[in-house]
N, C-alpha and C positions, 0 to 999 in steps of 0.2 A: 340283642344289642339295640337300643336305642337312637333312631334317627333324631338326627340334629336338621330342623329345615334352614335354609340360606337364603338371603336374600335376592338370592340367583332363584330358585323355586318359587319363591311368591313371584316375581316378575313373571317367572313362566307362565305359573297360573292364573294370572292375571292376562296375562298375555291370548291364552288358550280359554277363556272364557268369556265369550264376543259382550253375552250381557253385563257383569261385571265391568268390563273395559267401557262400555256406553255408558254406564251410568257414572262412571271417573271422569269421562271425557266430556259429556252434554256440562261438566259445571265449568269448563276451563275456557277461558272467555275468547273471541273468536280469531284474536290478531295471530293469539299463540297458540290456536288450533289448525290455520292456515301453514305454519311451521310443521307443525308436528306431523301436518302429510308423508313430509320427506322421511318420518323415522321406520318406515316399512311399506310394500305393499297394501299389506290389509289395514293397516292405519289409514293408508291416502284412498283405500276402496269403502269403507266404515264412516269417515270422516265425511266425504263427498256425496252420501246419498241423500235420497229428499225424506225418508224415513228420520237418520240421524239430524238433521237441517231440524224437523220440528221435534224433536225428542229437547233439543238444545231450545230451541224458540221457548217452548214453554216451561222449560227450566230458569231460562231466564225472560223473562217477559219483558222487561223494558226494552224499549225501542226509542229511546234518546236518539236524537240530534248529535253527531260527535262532530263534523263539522261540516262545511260545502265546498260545492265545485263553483266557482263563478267566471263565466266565459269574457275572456280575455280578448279571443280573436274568433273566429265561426269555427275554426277546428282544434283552438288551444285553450286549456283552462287549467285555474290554479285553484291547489286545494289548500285551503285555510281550512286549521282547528278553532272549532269556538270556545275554548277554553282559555281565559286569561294566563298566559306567561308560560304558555305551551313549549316545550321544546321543539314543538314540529316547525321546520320553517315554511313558510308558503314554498309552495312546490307546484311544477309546471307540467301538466300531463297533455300532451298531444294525443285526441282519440285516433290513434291507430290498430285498436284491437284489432280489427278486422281490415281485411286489404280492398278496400272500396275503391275504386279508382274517382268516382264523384266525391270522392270525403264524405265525413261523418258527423251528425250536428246530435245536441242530447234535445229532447223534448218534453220527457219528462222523469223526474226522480220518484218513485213511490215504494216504501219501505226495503232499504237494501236494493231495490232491481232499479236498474234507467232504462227508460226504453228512447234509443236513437233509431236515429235514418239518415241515409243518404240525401245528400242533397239533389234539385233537381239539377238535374244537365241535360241537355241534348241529344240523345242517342241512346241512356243509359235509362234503366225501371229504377223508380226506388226502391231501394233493401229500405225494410225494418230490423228490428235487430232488438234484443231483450238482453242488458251487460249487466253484468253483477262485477261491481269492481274491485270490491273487497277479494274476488278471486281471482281475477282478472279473465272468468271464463264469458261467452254469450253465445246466442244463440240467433241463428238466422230465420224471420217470420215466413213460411212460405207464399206467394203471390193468393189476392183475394181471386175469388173465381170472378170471373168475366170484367178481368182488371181495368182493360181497354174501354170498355165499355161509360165509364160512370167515372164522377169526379171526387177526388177523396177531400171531405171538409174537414176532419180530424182523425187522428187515430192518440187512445188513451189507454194508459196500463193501470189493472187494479191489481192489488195485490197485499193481501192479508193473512201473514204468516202464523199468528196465531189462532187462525181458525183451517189455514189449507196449504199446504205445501205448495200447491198451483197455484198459477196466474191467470188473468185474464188480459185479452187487449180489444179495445172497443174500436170497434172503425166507423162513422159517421159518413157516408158519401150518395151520390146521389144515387136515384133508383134505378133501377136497371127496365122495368116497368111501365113506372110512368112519366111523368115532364118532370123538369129540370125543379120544380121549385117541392117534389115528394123527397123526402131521404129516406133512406131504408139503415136499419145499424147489424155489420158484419160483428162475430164476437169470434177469435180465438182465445182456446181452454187451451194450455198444457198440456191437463189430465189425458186430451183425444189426441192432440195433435196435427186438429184441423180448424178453418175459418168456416163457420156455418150462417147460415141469414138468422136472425132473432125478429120475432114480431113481424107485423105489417107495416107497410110504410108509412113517412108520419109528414105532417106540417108543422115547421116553424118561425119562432119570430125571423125576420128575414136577414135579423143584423148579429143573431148567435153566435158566440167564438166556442165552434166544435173544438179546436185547437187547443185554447188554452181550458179543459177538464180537469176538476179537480175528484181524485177518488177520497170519500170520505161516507164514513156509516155504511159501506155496503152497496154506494150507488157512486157513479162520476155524476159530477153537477155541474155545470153551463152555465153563464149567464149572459145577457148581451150589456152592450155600452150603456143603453138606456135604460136599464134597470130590471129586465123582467128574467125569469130564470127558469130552468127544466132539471129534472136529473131522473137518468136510467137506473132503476132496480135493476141488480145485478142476482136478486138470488129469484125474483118473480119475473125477470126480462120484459120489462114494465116501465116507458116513460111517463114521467106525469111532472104537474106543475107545481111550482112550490111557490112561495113567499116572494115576494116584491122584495127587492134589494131595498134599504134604508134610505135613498139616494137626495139628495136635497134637488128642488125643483131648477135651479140653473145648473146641472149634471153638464151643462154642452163647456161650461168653464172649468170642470174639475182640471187637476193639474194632475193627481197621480191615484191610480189604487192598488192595491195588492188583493189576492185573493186565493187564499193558502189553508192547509191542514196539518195541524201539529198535535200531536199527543193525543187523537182521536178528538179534536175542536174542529168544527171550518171557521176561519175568520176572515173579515172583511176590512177593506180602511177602505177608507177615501178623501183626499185633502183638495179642499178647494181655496182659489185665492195663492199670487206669488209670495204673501207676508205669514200666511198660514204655516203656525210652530206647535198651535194645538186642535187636535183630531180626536176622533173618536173611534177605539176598534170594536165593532161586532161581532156577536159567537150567535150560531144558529143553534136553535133546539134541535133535538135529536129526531122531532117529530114533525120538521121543515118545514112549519108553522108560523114563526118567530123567530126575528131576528131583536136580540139583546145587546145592552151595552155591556160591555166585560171591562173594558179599560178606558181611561181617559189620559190622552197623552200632553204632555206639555213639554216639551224644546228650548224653553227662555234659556235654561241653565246651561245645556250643551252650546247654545248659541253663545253665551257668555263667553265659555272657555274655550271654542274652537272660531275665531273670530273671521277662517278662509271660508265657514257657510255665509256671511254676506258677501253679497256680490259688492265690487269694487264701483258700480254704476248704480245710480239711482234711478230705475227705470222701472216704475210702477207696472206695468203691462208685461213687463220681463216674467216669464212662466216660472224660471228657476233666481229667482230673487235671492229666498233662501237654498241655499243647496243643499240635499239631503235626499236620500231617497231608501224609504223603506227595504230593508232587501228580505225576508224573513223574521217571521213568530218562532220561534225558542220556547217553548214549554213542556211542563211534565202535566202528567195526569189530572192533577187536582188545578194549575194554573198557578199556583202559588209564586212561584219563583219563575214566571211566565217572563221572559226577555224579548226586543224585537230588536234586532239589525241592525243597523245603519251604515248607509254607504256617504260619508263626506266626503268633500277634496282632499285625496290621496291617505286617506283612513278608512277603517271599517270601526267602527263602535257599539258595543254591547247596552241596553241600555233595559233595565230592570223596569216594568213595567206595573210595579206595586209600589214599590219604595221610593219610584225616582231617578236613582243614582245611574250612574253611566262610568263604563270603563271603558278602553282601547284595545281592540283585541290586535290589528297589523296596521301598519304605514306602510303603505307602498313605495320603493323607492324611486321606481318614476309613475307620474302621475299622467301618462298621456293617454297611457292605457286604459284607467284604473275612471276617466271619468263617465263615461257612459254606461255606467251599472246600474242596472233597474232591476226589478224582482223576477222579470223573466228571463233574466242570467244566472241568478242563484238559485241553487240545487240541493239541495240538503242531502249528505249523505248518514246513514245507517249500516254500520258494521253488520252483515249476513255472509250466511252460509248458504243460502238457497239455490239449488241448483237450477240453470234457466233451458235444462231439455232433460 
């Protein structure tokens, strides 16, 4: 007699055949993989490892921009899509993932993972913490060794899913060794599960923002106010010095800069002068050598049509004359269709950075919030899977 197979059998088999089911599931994209936990045990055990996390990464390899988090209040932030005419509404996430009694601030965003901390308070250590919000899972950092001891000048997350399923997080504080003006750099791995010392201790320039790190190529890079710049190899555990920032010779007037990584670029602005509507963005070569012009920006036209960026006062000395304020680079791979942010009175706007044109992605409907937004309130978030313990 002839069996008849049903479509109750192929799901079986499908079901019962863990590689099969991995190679159905690494293509289904990540919002409705997060769903599909709940459709069994072994689905939500298969789905959650760091195995399947990069089986999926490199199936699909883009790592677009889908939208940010932009802080609102020190422990409240709204998450805006950057896609025009988005059904998502702006949406208000209070970081409560973890129950910190100091509260929770983000620090930095780097591909799918944020790494926050604790704020300081009186009586309490700061937690660090590694959140993947796409799961809504994280992870708590364990204390550096001889915490007491030394002063932390940054701590910085790397994290490169298409090459490692692990993280890294960079801590920058003083020596434990020698005088106050040595730093030494702490590194925890994932992979071990521990903070270990990396290298000997180092000097730097004295006006460095360990804090604000950007992970890009392989290394977090540094820069200070005045123009000079370092960055940590992360695969040689190796500081060294790179390229002079671009910076024009009265730097001590600039008005604003940003200083971001997007679709494997790092890039640079800097806009000096209150009347300043055209800027110039920088991309660094990959051999942190050279700093090139990538974009040239010009504003006349957004000024045109949103006529709340002049100030009501004609007050030349006024820093925010025009108001505006960079908040994020938007791009793909190639740069092509490369967009950067803009935060105006009580909008955000999209503004294409090849062609010119400019769209509105939100109005905010009160604006008292909404006007102190700078580039180091916006966060760029990236749909992941990656487990962060």
């Amino acid at each position: 007699m002839k069996m008849v197979r049903t479509d109750s059998d192929s799901a079986e088999a499908i079901a019962g055949n863990e590689d099969l089911l991995t190679e159905i599931l690494s293509r289904i994209p990540v919002k409705q993989l997060i769903k599909f936990k709940s459709v069994s045990k072994s689905w939500l055990s298969l789905i959650s490892t760091s195995t399947f996390s990069r089986i999926h990464t490199l199936k699909n390899p883009s790592s677009s921009i889908s939208g940010l988090f932009l802080r609102r209040t020190p422990t409240e932030f709204q998450f805006l899509s950057i896609h025009a005419n988005s059904s998502l509404k702006p949406l208000f996430y209070p970081l409560n993932f973890a129950s910190d009694p100091a509260g929770i601030k983000y620090l930095q965003s780097c591909n799918g993972l944020v790494l926050c901390s604790s704020f300081r308070k009186l009586g309490y250590k700061t937690q660090y913490y590694v959140y993947n919000p796409t799961t809504n899972c994280f992870f708590t950092l364990p204390p550096f060794t001889d915490e007491s001891k030394t002063a932390v000048f940054g701590v910085n997350l790397a994290f490169e899913p298409s090459k490692s399923p692990y993280y890294k997080v960079v801590c920058v504080r003083s020596s434990t060794e020698k005088s106050i003006y040595y730093y030494q750099t702490d590194i925890y791995d994932s992979r071990i599960g521990a903070w270990r010392l990396s290298g000997s201790t180092f000097i730097a320039p004295f006006d460095m923002v360990f804090d604000n790190g950007v992970f890009w190529n392989g290394s977090i890079v540094w820069i200070s106010p005045h123009g000079a710049s370092i960055y940590f190899d992360l695969t040689n555990e190796r500081l060294n010095k790179m390229s002079d920032l671009p910076v024009l010779d009265n730097w001590s007037k600039r008005r604003f800069r940003y200083f971001g990584e997007s679709c494997g670029h790092l890039h640079l602005m800097e806009i000096y002068g209150a009347r300043a509507t055209r800027f110039k963005v920088f991309q660094l070569e990959k051999d942190y050598c050279n700093w090139t012009v990538k974009y040239e920006i010009d504003l006349e036209g957004v000024v045109g049509i949103y006529s709340e960026m002049v100030r009501s006062y004609l007050d030349v000395d006024d820093s925010n004359y025009y108001a505006f304020v960079p908040l994020l680079v938007v791009g793909d791979k190639y740069g092509v269709d490369a967009s950067l942010l803009l935060h105006i009175p009580g909008k955000i706007i999209s503004y294409n950075m090849r062609d010119k044109s400019f769209i509105e992605l939100v109005a905010f409907n009160d604006d008292k919030k909404s006007k102190g937004f700078g580039w180091l309130d916006a966060y760029p978030y990236i749909q992941s899977l990656a487990p962060v313990c």
